[in-house]
C-alpha positions in Angstrom: 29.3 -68.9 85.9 31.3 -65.5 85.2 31.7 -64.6 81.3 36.1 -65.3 82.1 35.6 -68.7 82.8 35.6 -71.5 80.6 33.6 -74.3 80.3 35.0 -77.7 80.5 35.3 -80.2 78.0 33.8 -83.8 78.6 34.7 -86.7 76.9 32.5 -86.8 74.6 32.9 -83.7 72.9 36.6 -84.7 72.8 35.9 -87.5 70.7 33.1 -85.5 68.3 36.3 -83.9 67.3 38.5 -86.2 66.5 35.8 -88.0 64.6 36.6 -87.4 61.2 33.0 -85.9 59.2 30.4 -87.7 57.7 30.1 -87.5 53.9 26.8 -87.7 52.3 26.7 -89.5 48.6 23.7 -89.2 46.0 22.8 -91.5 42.8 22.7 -90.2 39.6 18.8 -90.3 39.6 18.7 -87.8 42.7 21.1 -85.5 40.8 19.2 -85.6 37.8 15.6 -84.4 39.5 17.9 -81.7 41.2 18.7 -80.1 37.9 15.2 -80.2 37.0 14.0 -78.3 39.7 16.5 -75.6 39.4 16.1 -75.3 35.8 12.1 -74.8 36.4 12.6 -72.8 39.2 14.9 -70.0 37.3 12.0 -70.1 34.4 9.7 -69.5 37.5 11.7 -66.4 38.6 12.2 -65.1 35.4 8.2 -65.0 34.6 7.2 -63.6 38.1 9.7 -60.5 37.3 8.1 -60.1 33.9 4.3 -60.1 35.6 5.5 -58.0 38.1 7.4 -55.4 35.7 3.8 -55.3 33.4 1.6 -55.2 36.4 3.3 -52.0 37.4 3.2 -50.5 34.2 -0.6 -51.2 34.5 -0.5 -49.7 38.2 0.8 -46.4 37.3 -1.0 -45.9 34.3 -4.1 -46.5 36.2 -3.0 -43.5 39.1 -2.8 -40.8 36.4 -4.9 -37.7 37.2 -8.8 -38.6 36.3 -9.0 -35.3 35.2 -6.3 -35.0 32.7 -8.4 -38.0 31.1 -11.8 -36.3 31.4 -10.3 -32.9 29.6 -8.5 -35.2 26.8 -11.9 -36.7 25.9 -13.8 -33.7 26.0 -10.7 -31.6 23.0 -11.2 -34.9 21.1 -15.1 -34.5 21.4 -15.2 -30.5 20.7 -12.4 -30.8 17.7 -14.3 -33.2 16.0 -17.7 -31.5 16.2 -15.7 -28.3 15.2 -14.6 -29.9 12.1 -18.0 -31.6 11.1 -19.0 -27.4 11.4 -16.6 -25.9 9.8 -16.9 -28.7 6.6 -20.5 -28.0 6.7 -20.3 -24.1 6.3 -17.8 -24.8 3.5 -20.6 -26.3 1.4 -23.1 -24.1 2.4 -20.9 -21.3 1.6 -20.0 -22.8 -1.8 -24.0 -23.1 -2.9 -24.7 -19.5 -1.9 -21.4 -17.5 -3.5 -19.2 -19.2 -5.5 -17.0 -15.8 -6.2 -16.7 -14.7 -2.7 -15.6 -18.4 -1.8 -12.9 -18.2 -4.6 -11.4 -14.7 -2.9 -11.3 -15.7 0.9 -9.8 -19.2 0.2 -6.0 -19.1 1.3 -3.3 -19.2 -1.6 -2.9 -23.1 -0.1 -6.2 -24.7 0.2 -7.5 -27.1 -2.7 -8.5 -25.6 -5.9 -12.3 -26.8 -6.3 -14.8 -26.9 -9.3 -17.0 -24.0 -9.0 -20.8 -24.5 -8.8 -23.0 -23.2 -11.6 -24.5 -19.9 -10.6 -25.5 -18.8 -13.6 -23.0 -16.3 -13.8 -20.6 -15.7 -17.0 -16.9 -14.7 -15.8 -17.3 -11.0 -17.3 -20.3 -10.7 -14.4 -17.8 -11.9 -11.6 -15.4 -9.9 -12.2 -17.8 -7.1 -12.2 -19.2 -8.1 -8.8 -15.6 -8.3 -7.5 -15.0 -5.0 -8.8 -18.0 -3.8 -7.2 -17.2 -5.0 -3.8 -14.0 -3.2 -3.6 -15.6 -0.1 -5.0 -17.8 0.0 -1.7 -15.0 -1.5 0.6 -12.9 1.7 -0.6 -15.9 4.2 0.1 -15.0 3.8 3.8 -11.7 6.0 2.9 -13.4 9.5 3.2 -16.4 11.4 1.8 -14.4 14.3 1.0 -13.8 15.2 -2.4 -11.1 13.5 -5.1 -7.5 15.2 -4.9 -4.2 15.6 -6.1 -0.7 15.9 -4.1 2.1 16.1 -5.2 5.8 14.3 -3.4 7.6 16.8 -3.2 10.5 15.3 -2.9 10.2 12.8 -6.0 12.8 13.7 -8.7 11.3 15.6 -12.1 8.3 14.1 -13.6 8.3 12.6 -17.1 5.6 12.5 -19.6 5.5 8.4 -18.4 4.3 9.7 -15.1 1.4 11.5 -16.8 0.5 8.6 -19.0 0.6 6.1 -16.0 -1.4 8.5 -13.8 -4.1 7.9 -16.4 -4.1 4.0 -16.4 -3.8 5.1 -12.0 -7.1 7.1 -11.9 -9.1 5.1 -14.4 -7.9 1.6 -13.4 -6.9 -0.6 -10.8 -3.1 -0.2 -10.6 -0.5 0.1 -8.1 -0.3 3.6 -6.6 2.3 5.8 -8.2 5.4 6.8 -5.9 5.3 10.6 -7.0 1.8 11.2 -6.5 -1.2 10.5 -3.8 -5.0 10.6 -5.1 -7.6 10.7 -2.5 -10.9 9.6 -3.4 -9.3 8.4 -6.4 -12.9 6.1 -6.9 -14.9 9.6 -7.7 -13.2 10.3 -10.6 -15.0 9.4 -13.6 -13.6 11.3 -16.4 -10.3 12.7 -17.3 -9.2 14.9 -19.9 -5.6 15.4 -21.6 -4.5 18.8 -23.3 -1.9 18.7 -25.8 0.0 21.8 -26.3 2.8 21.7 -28.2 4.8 25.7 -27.9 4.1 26.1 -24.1 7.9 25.8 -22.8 9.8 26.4 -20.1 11.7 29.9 -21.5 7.9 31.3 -22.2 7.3 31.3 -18.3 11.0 32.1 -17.0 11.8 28.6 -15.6 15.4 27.7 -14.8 16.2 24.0 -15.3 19.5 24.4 -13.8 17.6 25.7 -10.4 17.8 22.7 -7.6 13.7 23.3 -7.1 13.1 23.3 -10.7 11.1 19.3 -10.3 9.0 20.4 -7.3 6.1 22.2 -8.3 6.4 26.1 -9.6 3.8 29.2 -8.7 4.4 30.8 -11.7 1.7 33.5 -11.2 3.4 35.9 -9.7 7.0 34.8 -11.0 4.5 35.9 -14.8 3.5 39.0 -13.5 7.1 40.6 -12.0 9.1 39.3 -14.9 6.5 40.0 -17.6 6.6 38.6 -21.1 3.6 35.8 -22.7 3.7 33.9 -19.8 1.9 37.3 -17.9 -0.9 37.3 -20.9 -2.2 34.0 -19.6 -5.0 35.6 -17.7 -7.8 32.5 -18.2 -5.3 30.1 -17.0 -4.1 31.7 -13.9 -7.4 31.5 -12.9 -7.8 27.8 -13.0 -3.7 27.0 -12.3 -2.1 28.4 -9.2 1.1 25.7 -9.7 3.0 23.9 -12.7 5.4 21.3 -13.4 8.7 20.5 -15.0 7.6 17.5 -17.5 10.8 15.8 -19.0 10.2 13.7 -22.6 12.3 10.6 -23.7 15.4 10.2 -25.4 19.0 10.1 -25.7 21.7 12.4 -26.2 21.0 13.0 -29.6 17.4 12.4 -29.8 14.3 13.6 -28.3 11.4 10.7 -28.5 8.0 11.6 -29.7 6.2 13.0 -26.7 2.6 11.9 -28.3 4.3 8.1 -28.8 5.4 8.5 -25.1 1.9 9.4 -23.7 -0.5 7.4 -25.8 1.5 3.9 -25.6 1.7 1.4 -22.6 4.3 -1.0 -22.1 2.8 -4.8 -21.8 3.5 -6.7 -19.2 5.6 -10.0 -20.0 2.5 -12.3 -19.5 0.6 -10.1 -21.7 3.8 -10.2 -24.4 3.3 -14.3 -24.5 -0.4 -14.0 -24.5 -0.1 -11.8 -27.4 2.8 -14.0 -29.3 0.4 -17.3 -28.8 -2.5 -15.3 -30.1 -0.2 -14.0 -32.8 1.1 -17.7 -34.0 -2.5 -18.9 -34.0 -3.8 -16.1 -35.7 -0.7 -16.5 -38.7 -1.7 -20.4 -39.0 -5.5 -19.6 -39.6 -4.4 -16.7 -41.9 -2.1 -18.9 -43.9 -4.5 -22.2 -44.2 -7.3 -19.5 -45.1 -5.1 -18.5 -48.1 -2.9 -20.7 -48.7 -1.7 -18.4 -52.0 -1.1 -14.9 -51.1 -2.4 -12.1 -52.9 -2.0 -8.5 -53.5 -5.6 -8.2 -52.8 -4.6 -9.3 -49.1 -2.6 -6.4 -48.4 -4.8 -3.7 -49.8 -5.9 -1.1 -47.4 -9.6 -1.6 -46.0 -11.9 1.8 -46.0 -11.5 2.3 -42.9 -7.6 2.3 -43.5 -8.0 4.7 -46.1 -10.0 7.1 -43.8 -7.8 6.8 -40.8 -4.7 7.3 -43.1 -6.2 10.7 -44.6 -6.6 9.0 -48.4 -8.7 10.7 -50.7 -11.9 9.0 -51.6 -13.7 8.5 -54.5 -17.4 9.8 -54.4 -19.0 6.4 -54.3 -17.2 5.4 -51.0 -18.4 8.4 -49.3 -20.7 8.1 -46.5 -22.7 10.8 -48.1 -23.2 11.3 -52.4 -21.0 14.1 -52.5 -19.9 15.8 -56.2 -15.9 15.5 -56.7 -13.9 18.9 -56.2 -13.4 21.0 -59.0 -9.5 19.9 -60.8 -10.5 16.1 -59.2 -10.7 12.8 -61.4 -11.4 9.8 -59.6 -11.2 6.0 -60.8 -15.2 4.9 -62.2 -16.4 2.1 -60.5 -17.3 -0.9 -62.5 -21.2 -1.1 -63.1 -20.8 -4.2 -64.8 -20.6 -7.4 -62.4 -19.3 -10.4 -63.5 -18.9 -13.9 -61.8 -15.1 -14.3 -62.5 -13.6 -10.1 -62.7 -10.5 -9.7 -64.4 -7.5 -9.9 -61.8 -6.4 -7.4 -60.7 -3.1 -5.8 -61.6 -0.1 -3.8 -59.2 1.2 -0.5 -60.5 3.5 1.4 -58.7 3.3 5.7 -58.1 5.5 7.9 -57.2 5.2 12.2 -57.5 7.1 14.7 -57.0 5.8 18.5 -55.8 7.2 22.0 -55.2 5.7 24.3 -53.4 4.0 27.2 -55.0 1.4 30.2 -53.3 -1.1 27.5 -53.1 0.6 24.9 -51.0 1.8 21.7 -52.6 2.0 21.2 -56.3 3.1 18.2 -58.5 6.2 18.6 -60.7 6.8 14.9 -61.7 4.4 11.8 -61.7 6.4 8.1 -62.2 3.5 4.8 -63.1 5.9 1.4 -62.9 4.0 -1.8 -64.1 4.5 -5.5 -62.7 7.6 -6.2 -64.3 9.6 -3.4 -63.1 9.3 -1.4 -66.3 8.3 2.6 -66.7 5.1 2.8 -68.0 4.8 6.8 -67.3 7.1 9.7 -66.6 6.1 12.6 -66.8 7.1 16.5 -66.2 4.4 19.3 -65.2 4.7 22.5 -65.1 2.9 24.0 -61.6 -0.1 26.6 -62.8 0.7 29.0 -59.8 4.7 30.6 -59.7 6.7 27.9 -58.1 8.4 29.2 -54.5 10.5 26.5 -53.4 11.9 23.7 -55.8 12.7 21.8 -52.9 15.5 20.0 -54.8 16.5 17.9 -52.0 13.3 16.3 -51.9 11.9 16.5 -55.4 15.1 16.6 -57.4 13.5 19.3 -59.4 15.4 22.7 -60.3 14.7 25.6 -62.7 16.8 24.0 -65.2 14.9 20.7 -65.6 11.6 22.3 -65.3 12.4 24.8 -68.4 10.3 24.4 -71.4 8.4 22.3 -69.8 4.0 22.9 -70.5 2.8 20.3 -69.6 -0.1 20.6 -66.9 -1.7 18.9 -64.3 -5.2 18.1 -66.2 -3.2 16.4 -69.4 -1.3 14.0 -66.7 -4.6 13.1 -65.1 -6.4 12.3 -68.8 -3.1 10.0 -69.1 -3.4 8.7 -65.5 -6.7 7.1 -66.3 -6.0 5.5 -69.3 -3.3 3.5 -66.8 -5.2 3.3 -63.6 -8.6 1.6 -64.0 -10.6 0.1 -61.4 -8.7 -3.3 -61.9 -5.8 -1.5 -60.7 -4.0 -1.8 -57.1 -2.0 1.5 -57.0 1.3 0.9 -54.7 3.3 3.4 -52.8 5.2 4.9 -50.0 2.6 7.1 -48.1 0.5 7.8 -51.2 -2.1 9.8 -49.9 0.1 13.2 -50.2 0.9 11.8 -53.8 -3.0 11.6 -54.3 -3.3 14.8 -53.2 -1.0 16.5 -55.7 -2.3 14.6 -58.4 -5.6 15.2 -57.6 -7.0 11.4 -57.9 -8.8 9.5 -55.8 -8.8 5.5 -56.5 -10.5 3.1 -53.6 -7.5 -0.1 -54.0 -4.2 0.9 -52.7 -1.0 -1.0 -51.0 0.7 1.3 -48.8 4.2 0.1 -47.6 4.0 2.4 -44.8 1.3 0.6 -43.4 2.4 -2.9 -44.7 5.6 -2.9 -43.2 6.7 -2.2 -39.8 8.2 0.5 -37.7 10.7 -1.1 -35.5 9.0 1.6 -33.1 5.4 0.5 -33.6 2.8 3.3 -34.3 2.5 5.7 -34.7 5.8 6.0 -36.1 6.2 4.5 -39.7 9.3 3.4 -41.5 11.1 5.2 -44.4 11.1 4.2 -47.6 15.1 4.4 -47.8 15.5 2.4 -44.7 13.4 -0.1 -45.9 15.0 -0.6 -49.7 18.2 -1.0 -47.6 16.9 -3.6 -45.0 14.8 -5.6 -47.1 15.8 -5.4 -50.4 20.2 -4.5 -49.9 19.3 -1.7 -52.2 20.2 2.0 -51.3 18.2 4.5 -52.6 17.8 8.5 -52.1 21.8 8.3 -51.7 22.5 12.2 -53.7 21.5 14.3 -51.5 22.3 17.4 -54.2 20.2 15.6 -56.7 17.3 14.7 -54.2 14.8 12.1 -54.7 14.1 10.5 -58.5 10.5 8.8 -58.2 11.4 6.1 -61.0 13.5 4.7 -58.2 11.0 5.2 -55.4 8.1 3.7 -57.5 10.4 0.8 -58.4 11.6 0.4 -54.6 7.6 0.0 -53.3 7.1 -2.6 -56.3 10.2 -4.8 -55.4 8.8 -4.0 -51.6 5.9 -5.7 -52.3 6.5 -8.3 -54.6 9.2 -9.8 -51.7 6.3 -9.8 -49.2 4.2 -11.6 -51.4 6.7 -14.6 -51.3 7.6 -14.2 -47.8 5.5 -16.1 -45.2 2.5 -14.4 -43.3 4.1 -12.0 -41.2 7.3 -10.8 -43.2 8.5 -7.1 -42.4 6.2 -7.0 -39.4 7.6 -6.3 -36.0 6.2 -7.1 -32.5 5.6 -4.3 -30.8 6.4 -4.5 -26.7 3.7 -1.9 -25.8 -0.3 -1.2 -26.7 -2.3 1.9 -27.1 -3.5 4.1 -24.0 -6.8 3.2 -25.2 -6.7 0.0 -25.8 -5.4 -0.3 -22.5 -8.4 1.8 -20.8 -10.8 -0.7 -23.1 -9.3 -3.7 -21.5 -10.3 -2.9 -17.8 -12.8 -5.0 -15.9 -15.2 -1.8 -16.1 -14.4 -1.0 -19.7 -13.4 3.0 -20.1 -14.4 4.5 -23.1 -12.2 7.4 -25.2 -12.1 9.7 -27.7 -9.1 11.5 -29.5 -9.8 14.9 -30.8 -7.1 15.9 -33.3 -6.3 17.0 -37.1 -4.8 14.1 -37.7 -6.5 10.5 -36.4 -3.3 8.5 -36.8 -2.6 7.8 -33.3 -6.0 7.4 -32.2 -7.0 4.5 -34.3 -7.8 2.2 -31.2 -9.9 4.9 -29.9 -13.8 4.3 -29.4 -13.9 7.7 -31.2 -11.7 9.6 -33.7 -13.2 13.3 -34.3 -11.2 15.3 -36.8 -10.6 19.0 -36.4 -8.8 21.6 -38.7 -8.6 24.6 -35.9 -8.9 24.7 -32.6 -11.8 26.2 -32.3 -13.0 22.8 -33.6 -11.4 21.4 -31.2 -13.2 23.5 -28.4 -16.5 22.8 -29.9 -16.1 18.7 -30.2 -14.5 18.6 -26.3 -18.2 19.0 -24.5 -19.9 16.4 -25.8 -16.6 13.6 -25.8 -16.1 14.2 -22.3 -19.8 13.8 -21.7 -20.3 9.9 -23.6 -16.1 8.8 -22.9 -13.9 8.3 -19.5 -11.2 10.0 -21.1 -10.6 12.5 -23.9 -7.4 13.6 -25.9 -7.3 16.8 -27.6 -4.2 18.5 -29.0 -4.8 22.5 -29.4 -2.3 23.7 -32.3 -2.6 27.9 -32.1 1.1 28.1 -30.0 2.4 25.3 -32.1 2.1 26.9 -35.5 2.5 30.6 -34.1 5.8 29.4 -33.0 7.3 28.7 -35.7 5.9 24.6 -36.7 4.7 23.6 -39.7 1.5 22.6 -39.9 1.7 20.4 -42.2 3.8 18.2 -40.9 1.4 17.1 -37.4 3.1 13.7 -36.2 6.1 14.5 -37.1 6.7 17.7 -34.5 10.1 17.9 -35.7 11.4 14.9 -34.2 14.2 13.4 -35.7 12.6 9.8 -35.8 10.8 9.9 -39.3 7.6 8.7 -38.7 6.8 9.0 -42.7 3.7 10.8 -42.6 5.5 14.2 -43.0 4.7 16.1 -46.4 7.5 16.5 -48.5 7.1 20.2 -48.6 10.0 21.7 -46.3 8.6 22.8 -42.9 8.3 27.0 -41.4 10.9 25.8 -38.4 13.1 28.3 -40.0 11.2 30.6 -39.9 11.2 33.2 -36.6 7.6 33.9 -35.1 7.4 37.8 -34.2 6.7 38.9 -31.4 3.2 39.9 -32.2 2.7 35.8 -33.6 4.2 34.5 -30.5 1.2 36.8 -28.4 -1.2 36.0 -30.5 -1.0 32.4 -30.1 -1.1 32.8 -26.7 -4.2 34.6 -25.7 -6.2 32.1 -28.5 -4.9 29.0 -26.3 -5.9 31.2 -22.8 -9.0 31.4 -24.4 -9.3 27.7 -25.8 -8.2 26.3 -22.3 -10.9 28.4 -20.2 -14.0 27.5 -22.8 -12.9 23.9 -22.5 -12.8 23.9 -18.9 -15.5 25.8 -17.8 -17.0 23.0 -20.2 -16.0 20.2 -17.6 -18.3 18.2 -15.4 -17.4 18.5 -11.6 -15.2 16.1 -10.4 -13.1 15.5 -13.6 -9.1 15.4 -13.8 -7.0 17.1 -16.0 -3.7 17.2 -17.4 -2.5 20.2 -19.3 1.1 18.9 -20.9 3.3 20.6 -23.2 5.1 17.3 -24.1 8.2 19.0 -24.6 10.1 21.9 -25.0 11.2 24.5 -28.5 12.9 21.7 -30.7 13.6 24.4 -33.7 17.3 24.6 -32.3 17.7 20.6 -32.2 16.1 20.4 -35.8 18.4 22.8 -37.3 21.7 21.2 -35.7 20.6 17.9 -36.5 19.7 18.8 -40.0 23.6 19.9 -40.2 24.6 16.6 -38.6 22.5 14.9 -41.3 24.9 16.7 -44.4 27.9 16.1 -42.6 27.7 12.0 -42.0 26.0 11.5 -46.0 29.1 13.0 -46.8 31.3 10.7 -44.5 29.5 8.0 -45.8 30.6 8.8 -49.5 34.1 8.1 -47.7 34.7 12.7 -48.3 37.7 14.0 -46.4 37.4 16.1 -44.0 40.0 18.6 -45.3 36.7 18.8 -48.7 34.4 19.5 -46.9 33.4 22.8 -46.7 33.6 25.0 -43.4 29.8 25.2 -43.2 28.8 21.6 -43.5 31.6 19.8 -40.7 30.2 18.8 -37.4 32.6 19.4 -35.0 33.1 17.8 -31.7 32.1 21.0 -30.1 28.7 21.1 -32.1 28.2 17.6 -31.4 28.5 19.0 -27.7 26.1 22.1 -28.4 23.9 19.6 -30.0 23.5 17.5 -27.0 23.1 20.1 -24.6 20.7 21.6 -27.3 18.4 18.2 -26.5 18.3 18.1 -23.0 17.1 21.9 -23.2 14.2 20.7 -25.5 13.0 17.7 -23.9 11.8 20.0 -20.7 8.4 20.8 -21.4 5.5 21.7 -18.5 2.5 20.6 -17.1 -0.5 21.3 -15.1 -2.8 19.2 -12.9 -6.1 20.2 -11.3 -9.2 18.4 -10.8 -12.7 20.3 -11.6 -14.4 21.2 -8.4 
């Protein structure tokens, strides 16, 4: 049959569709079973696609690379065997070195009790110091040496102090300087030499090269002058320095305060406050009611301080001087002395042929009243009244006989050994008077500096801070010593009321040698000088009166101490300095230890002076040298440079404001006594002259 034909329709299939269809009906039970089933079979489907959906997670966890697993088991293995390691060596390394632990920990690991090894802490720090004395060995087996940066601006005298702490310490390393083998340098010396300035070796501080370092030898030899009779130090000093000393613009610091004091550090400024307090409290409870007897100067006060001893606190039996009285000592011992009582002293001196001599001696009691005042009469022709200081003239000193061994005999009637003698800087009072007594209150000592030593305060400034009281106001009239005597009474009476600590000041730096004591490897020194003020933290003070004593004492200090200090004076006095005024170096801070007698800064050195001071210092600076052990460093430091013109400007300055201050007009004043604003100009430029001073560096070969 072809695919266009049709098939016909029979009769039956006719009437199969005109039958209308067959419906099928259900009971209630049969739809109820129905539901059933679907409902179980959906919870069916739903379970299957959950087993399916975890055993495929399953499947491909299982068909991850063996060997990613094998490598994962085998970190896990060696990190925890490298930790079981690493926590054993820890121990092991505890048990053996404690220290060595301590320094290669990290800043951030766990802080742990040390083991007991036997060793104190002062031991430690010595074997740490030890090690990084060999570590540093590795830097070179050449010999120690100095050089210079060139192109660091001019030095100052705190650049020569902190090359000190540098060498002998363990400090940063200072910008302006390098020091190779630094670690071979045992000793150091430094030479004080006050009068070596920059016109003495034709050095212009307005030159651009004036802070890099200067060959003055030949620059000596064409230009001629002292400089070219320095023949020993030539030899030893091919190269100088420009050395610049503190100040303002009116002011010029004192270089020997500059070089011998440190500034703290502010952990060290709250150690020492805490220390301080503590010590206060204990000093309080311990005496609960203060006495004079507490402030009394000890015996080694009174030697550091230059007081006059009597013969039984000698170290040797020695005979008192011919003119001398001294206090007797009290044979007699009881068990409850008498108290002892304050008196108050104050002379007054002139200056005759042989130095010093008294003019007027003042004795105040307890209550404030004068108990002695007395006139002398100089044996010797008097040269200087010095009325500005003494308040003595011609006039007041006529018809007067008496002399100095009548005022002693009347002295010691007053002053027994149950006396406390109090003063301002007594000891050139002693002097004059001729007395030596061992129990003295010195409010130079007793009260503070705002400066700190070696400076000392002024009896005027401190009548007017502590008490509101101004003394030493007429400056035509000078100085009575009724007032002074009275001023140091009042002085210490306040303190005695005060709490522990009154007219004390904190001071913000500590001695170059205290400093040198304090390192881990402690560092001896000695001060060689003629006056031991500023070297009373020293391990050794040796007192000289020339420079050749000075030469003599350097060998064997440099042989038992790190570092040495000497000052050599020949320049200094040759030059026009008084030498009896030593700490004072004509500064214009009063350090109170100046004698009242006016200084020879007026005075002009010759020529021939000015030479002769020179060849003796050539001389003293080769001897001390040649003296030297191999290997040493030294620093050859003017400190500064001539002051005379500062002192005598500020001296004018001085007139002209106590006149302003007595509210003067100008228009009174006479011509000679104003300060201009052009001299307050020269004045300035006068100070930045003087604070150039030199130095030289070398170290012994």
């Amino acid at each position: 049959m072809g695919p266009d034909k049709k098939r016909k329709l029979s009769r039956d299939d006719i009437e199969d569709r005109n039958r209308p269809p067959k419906v099928l009906r259900a009971d209630k039970k049969d739809i109820k079973e129905t539901k059933e089933t679907k409902d179980k079979k959906d919870k069916k489907d739903k379970k299957d696609k959950k087993d399916k959906k975890e055993k495929k997670e399953k499947k491909d966890k299982k068909e991850e690379p063996k060997e990613k697993t094998v490598k994962d088991k085998k970190d896990k293995k060696e990190k925890k065997a490298k930790d079981s390691e690493s926590s054993d060596s820890t121990t092991e390394s505890k048990e053996k070195d404690v220290e060595m632990t301590s320094a290669e920990s990290s800043d951030t690991a766990p802080v742990t009790k040390p083991v007991d090894d036997g060793l104190t802490k002062k031991e430690r720090k010595m074997l740490k110091l030890k090690s990084r004395q060999l570590s540093r060995k590795s830097e070179g087996d050449g010999e120690p040496s100095l050089i210079i940066n060139q192109s660091h601006d001019m030095l100052s005298l705190k650049d020569l102090r902190d090359l000190v702490v540098f060498t002998l310490t363990e400090t940063p390393s200072l910008p302006w300087i390098q020091v190779k083998n630094k670690f071979k340098i045992e000793k150091m010396l430094m030479l004080y030499i006050s009068g070596l300035d920059t016109d003495l070796f034709h050095i212009n501080l307005q030159s651009p090269d004036a802070h890099k370092p200067i060959a003055w030898v030949d620059r000596a030899k064409k230009q001629g002058g002292p400089a070219s009779e320095f023949k020993q130090l030539s030899n030893h000093f091919q190269e100088m320095n420009v050395v610049k000393a503190t100040g303002d613009r009116f002011r010029i610091h004192s270089p020997t305060n500059t070089l011998l004091n440190v500034p703290l550090s502010n952990s060290e400024k709250t150690k020492r406050d805490n220390l301080k307090k503590k010590a206060n409290a204990a000093k309080q409870a311990k005496q609960p009611i203060k006495k004079p007897e507490n402030y009394m100067l000890s015996l080694e006060d009174l030697r550091e301080n230059n007081y006059p001893l009597p013969s039984y606190l000698a170290s040797e039996a020695a005979p008192l001087e011919n003119g001398w009285i001294e206090t007797p000592k009290l044979e007699k011992k009881t068990l409850t002395p008498p108290p002892k009582i304050m008196i108050a002293m104050d002379c007054e001196m002139c200056r005759t042929e042989a130095g010093p001599e008294l003019t007027r001696v003042t004795l105040i009691d307890h209550n404030g009243q004068t108990i002695m005042d007395e006139l002398v009469m100089p044996e010797l022709p008097i040269l200087d009244y010095l009325t500005q200081y003494s308040g003595m003239t011609a006039a007041r000193l006529q018809g007067v006989t008496t002399r100095l061994a009548e005022v002693q005999e009347k002295v010691k009637k007053l002053v027994t050994y149950n006396t406390i003698l109090v003063g301002h800087s007594l000891e050139n009072d002693m002097r004059v008077l001729k007395l030596a007594h061992p129990f003295i209150i010195d409010t130079s000592v007793v009260f503070h500096h705002t400066r700190g030593a070696p400076y000392r305060p002024g009896l005027k400034w401190l009548a007017q801070k502590w008490l509101n009281r101004t003394i030493q106001a007429n400056m035509e009239r000078g100085h009575d010593s009724a007032e002074d005597a009275l001023a140091c009474m009042d002085l210490i009476k306040l303190k005695l009321k005060k709490p522990v600590g009154f007219g004390e000041f904190e001071q913000d730096h500590e001695s170059l040698f205290s400093r040198l004591s304090r390192f881990m490897n402690p560092r001896t020194s000695a001060l060689i000088d003629a006056d031991s003020f500023a070297g009373q933290s020293a391990t050794t003070t040796i007192k000289t009166g020339s420079d050749k004593e000075v030469v003599d004492a350097v060998p064997e200090a440099i042989a038992n101490h790190n570092f040495v200090w000497a000052r050599l004076r020949d320049i200094e006095i040759n030059h026009g300095k008084s030498p009896l005024a030593p700490l004072q170096e004509g500064q214009i801070v009063d350090t109170g230890r100046a004698s009242k007698i006016s200084s020879r800064d007026k005075i002009q050195a010759t020529e021939a002076e000015i030479l002769a001071g020179v060849h003796s210092i050539d001389d003293s600076i080769h001897k001390i040298l040649e003296c030297l052990p191999a290997r040493t460093a030294v620093i050859v430091t003017s400190g500064q440079g001539d002051h005379r013109e500062v002192s005598r400007m500020q001296e004018r300055q001085k007139v002209y404001l106590e006149l302003r201050k007595k509210n003067v007009p100008d228009e009174d004043i006479p011509a000679a006594d104003r300060f201009t604003d052009e001299d307050e100009s020269a004045l300035e430029k006068a100070v930045e002259k003087a604070k150039a001073g030199i130095c030289f560096l070398m170290i012994k070969s």
